[in-house]
N, CA, C and O atoms as a GROMACS GRO file, in nm:
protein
  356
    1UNK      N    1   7.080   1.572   6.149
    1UNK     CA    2   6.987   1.491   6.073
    1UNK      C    3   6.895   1.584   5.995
    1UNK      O    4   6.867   1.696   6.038
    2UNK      N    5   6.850   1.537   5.882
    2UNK     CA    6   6.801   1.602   5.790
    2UNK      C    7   6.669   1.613   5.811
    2UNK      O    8   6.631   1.527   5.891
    3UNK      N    9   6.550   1.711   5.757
    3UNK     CA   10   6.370   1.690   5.769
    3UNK      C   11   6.372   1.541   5.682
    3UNK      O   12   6.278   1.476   5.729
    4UNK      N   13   6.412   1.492   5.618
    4UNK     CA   14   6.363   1.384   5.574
    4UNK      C   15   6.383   1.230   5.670
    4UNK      O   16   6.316   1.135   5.710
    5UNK      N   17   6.512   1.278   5.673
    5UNK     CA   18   6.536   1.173   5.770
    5UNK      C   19   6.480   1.152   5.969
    5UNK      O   20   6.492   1.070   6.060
    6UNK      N   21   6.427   1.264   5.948
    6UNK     CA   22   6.342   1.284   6.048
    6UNK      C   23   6.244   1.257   6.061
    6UNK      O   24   6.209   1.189   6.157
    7UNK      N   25   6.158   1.302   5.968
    7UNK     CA   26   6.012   1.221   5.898
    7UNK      C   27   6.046   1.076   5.905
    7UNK      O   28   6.037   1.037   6.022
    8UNK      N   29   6.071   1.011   5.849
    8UNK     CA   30   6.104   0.908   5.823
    8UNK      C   31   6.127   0.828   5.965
    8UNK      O   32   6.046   0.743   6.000
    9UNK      N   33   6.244   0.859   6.045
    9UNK     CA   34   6.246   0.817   6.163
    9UNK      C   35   6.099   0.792   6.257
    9UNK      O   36   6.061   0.695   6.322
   10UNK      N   37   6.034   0.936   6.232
   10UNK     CA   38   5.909   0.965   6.345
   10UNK      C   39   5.805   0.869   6.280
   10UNK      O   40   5.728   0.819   6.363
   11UNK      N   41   5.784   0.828   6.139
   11UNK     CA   42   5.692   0.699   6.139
   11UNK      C   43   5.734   0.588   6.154
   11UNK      O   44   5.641   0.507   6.161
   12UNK      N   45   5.813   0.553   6.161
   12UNK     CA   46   5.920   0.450   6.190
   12UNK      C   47   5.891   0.414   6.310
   12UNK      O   48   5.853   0.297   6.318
   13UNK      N   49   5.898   0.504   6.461
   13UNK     CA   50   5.912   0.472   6.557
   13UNK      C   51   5.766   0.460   6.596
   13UNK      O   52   5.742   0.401   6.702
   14UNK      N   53   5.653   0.516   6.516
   14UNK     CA   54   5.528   0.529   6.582
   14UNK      C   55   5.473   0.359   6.534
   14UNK      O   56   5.380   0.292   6.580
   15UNK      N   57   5.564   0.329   6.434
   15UNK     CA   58   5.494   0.190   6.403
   15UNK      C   59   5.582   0.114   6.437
   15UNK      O   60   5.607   0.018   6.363
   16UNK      N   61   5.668   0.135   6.581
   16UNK     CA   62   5.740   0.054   6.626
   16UNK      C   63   5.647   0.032   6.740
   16UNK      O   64   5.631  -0.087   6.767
   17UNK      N   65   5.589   0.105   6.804
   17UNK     CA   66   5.477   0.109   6.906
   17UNK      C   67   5.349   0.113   6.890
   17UNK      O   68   5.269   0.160   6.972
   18UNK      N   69   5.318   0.056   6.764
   18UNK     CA   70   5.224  -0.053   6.712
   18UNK      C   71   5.255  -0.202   6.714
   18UNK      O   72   5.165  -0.277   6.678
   19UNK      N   73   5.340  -0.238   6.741
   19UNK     CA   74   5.398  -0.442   6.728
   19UNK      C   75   5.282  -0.468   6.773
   19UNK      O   76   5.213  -0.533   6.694
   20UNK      N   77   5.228  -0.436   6.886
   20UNK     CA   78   5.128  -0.510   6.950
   20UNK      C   79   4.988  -0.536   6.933
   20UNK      O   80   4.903  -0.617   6.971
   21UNK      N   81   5.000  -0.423   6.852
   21UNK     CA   82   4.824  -0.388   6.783
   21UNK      C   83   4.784  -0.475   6.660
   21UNK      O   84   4.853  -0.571   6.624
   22UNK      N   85   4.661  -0.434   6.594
   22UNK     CA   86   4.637  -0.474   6.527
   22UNK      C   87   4.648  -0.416   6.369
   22UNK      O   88   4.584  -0.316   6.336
   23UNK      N   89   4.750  -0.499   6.259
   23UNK     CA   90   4.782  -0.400   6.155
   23UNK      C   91   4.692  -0.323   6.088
   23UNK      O   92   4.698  -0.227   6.010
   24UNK      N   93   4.562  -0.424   6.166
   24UNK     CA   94   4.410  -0.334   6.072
   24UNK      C   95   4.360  -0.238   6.125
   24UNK      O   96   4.260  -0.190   6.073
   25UNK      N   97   4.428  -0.163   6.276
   25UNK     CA   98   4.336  -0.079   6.332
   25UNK      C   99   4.348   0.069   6.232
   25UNK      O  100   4.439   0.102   6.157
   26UNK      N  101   4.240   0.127   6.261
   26UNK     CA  102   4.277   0.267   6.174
   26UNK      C  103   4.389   0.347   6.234
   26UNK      O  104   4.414   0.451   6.173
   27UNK      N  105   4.453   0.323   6.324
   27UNK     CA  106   4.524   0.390   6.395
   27UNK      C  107   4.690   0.334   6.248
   27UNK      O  108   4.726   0.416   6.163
   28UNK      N  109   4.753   0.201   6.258
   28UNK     CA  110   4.800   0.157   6.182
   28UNK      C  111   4.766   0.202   5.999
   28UNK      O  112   4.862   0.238   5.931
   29UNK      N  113   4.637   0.196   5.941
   29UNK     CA  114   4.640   0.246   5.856
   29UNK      C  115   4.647   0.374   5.779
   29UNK      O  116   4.643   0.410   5.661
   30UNK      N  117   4.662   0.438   5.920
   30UNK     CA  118   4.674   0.637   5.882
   30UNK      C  119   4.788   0.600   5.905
   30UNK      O  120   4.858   0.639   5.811
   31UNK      N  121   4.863   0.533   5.996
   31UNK     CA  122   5.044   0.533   5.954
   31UNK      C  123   5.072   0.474   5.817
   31UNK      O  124   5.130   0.540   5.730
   32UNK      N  125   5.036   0.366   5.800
   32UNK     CA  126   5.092   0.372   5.628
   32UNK      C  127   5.017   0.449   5.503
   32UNK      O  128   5.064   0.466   5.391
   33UNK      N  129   4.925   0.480   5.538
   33UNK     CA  130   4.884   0.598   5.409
   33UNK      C  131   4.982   0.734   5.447
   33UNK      O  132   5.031   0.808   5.363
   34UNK      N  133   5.000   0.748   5.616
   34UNK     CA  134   5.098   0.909   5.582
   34UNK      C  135   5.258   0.870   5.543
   34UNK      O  136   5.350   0.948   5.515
   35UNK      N  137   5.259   0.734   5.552
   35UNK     CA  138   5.419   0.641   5.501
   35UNK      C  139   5.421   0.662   5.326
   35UNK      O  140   5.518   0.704   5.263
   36UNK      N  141   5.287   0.621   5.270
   36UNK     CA  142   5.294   0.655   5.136
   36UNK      C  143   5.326   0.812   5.097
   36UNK      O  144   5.427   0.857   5.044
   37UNK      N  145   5.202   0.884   5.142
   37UNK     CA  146   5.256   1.038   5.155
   37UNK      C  147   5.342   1.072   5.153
   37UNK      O  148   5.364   1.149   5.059
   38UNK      N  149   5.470   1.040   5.263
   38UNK     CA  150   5.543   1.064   5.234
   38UNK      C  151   5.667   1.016   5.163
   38UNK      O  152   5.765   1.091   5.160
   39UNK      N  153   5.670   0.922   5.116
   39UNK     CA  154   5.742   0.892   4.990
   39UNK      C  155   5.732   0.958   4.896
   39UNK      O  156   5.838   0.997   4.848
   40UNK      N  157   5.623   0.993   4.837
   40UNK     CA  158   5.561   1.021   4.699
   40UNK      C  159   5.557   1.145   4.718
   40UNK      O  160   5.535   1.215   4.619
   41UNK      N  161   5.578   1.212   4.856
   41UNK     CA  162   5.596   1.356   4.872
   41UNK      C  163   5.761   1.371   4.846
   41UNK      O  164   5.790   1.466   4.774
   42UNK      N  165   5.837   1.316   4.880
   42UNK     CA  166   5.992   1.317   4.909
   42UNK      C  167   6.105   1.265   4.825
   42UNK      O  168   6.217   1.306   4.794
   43UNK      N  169   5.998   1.111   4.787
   43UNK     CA  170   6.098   1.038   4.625
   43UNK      C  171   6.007   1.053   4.534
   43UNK      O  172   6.020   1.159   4.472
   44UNK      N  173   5.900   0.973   4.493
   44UNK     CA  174   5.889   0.918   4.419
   44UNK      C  175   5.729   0.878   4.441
   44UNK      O  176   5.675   0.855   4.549
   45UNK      N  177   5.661   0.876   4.292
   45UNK     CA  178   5.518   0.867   4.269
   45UNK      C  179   5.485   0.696   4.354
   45UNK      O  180   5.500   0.597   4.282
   46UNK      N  181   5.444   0.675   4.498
   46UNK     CA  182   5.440   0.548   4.576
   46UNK      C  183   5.345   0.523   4.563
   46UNK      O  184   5.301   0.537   4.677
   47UNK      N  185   5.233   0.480   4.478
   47UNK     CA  186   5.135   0.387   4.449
   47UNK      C  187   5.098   0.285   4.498
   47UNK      O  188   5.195   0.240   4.559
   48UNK      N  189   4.985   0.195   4.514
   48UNK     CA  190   4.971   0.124   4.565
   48UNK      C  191   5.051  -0.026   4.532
   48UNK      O  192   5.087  -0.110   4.615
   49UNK      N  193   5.062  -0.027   4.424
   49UNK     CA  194   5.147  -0.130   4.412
   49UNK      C  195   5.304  -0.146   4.428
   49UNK      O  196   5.362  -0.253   4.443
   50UNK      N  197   5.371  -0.001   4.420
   50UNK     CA  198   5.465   0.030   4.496
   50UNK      C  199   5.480  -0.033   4.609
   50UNK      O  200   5.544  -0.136   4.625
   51UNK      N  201   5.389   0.060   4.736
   51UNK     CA  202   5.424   0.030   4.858
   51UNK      C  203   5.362  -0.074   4.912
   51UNK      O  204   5.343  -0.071   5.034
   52UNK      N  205   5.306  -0.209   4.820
   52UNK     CA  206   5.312  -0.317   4.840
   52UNK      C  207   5.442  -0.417   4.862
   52UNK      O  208   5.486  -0.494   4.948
   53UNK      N  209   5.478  -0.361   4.715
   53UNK     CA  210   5.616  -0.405   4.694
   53UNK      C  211   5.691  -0.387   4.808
   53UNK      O  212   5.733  -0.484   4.870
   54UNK      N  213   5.718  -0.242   4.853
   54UNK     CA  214   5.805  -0.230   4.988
   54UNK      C  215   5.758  -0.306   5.131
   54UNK      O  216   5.834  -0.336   5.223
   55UNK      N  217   5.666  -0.321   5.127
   55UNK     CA  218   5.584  -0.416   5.230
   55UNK      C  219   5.651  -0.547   5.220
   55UNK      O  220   5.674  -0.596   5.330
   56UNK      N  221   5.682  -0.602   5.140
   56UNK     CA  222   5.672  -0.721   5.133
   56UNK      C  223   5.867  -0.720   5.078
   56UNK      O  224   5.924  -0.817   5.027
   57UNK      N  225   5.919  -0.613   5.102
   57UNK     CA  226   6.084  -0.629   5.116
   57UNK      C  227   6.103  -0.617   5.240
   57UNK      O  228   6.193  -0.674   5.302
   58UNK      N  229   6.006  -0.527   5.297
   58UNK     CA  230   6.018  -0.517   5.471
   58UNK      C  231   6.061  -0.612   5.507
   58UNK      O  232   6.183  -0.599   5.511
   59UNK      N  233   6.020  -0.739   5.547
   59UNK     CA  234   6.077  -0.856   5.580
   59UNK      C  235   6.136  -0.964   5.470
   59UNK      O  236   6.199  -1.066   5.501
   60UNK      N  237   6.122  -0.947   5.412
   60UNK     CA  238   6.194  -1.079   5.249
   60UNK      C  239   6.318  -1.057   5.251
   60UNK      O  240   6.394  -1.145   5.212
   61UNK      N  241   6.365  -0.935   5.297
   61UNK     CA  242   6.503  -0.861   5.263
   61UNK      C  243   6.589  -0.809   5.401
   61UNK      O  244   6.587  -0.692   5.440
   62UNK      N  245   6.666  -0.923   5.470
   62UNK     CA  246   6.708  -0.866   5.607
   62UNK      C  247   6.742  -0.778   5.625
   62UNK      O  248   6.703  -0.724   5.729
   63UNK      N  249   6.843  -0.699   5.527
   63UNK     CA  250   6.890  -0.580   5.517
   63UNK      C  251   6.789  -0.448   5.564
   63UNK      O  252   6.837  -0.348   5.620
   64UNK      N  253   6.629  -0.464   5.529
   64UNK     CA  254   6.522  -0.389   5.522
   64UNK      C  255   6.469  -0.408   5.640
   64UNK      O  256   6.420  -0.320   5.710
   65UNK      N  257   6.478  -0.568   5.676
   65UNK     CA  258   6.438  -0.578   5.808
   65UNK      C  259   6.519  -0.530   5.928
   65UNK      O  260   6.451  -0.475   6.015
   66UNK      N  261   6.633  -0.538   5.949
   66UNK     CA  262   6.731  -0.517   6.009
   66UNK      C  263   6.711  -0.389   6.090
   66UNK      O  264   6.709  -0.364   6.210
   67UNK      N  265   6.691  -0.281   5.922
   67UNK     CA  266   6.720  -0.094   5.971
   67UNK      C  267   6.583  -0.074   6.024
   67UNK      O  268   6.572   0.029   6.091
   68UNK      N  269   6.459  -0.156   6.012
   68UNK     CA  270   6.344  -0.164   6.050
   68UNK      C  271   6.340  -0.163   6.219
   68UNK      O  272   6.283  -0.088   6.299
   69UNK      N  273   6.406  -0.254   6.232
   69UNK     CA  274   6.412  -0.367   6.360
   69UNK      C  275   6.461  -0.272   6.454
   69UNK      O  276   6.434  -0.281   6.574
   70UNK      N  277   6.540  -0.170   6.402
   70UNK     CA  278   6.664  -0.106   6.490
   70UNK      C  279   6.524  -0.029   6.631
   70UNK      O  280   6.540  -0.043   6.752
   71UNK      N  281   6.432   0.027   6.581
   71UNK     CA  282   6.300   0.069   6.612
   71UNK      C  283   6.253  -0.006   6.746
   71UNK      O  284   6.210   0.040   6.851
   72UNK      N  285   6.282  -0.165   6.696
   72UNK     CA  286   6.197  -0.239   6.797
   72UNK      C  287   6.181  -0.374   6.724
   72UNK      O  288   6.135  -0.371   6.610
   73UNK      N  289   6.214  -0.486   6.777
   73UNK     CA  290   6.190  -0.612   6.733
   73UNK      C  291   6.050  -0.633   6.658
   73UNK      O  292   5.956  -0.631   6.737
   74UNK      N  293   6.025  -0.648   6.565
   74UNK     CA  294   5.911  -0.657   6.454
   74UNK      C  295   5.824  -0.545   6.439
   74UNK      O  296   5.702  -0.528   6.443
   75UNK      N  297   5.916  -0.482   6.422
   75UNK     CA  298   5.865  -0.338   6.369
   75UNK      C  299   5.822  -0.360   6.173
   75UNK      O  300   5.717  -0.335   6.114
   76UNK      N  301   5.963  -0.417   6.120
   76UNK     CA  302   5.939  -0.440   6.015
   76UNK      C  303   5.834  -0.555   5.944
   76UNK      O  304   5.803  -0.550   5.825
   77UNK      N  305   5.793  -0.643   6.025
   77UNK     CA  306   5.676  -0.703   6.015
   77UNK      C  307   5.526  -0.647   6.036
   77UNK      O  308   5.434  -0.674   5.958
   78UNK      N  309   5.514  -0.575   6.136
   78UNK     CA  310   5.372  -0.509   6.190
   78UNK      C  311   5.356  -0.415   6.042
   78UNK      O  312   5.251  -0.399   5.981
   79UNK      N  313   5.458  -0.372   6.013
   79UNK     CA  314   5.465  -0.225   5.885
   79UNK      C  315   5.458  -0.274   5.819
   79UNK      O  316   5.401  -0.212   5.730
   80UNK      N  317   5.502  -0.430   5.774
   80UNK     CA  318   5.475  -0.511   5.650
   80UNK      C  319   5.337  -0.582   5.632
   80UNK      O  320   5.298  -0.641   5.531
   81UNK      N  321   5.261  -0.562   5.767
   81UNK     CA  322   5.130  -0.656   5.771
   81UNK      C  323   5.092  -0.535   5.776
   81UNK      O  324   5.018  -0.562   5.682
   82UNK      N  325   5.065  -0.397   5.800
   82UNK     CA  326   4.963  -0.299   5.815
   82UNK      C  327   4.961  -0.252   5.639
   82UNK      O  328   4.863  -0.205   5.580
   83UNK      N  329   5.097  -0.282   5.579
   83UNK     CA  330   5.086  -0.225   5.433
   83UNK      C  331   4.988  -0.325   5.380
   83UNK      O  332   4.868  -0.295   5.380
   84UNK      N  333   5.035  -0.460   5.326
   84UNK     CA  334   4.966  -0.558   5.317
   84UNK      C  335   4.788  -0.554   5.280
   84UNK      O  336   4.724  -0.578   5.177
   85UNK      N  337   4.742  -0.502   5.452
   85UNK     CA  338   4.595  -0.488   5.430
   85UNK      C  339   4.574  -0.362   5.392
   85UNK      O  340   4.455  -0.353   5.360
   86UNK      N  341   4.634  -0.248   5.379
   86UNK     CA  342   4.584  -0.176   5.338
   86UNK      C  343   4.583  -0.140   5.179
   86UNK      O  344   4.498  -0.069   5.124
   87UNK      N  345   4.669  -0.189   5.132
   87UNK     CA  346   4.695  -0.231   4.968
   87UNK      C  347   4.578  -0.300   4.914
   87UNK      O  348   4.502  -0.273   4.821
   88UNK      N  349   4.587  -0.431   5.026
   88UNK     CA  350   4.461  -0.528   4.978
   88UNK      C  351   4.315  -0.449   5.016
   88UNK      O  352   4.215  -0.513   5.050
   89UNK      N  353   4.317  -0.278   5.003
   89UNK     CA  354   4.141  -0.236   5.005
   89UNK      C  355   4.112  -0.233   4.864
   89UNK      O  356   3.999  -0.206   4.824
   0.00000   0.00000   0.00000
């Protein structure tokens, strides 16, 4: 497995063991600001309206939800509600 796909995995799983929390704690919002980071470090300029957008394929899009899910049953929801509010600052 590749550093990217590694990265990627390791926030993945840390906001798989968030389901339970709250998407607003700061704990949740340093995971999706270092989620933006690293996009915009790795693809592509991820802006806020970007990784709104991906927020809101997280679950709209099973396919997104699915590779999400693999993590932990509503993984891709908690990551879609922690983007959500943090977009909406």
């Amino acid at each position: 497995m590749n550093a990217q796909a590694e990265g990627i995995n390791d926030i993945f799983r840390r906001a798989a063991a968030m389901r339970q929390g709250d998407s607003a704690s700061p704990e949740a919002q340093a995971l999706v600001k270092e989620w933006q980071d690293f996009v915009s470090a790795n693809y592509y300029a991820c802006t806020d309206e970007i990784l709104a957008g991906l927020g809101e394929m997280y679950t709209a899009d099973e396919r997104f939800q699915k590779n999400l899910d693999r993590f932990g049953e509503g993984t891709a929801a908690v990551l879609s509600a922690a983007i959500q509010v943090y977009c909406g600052k």
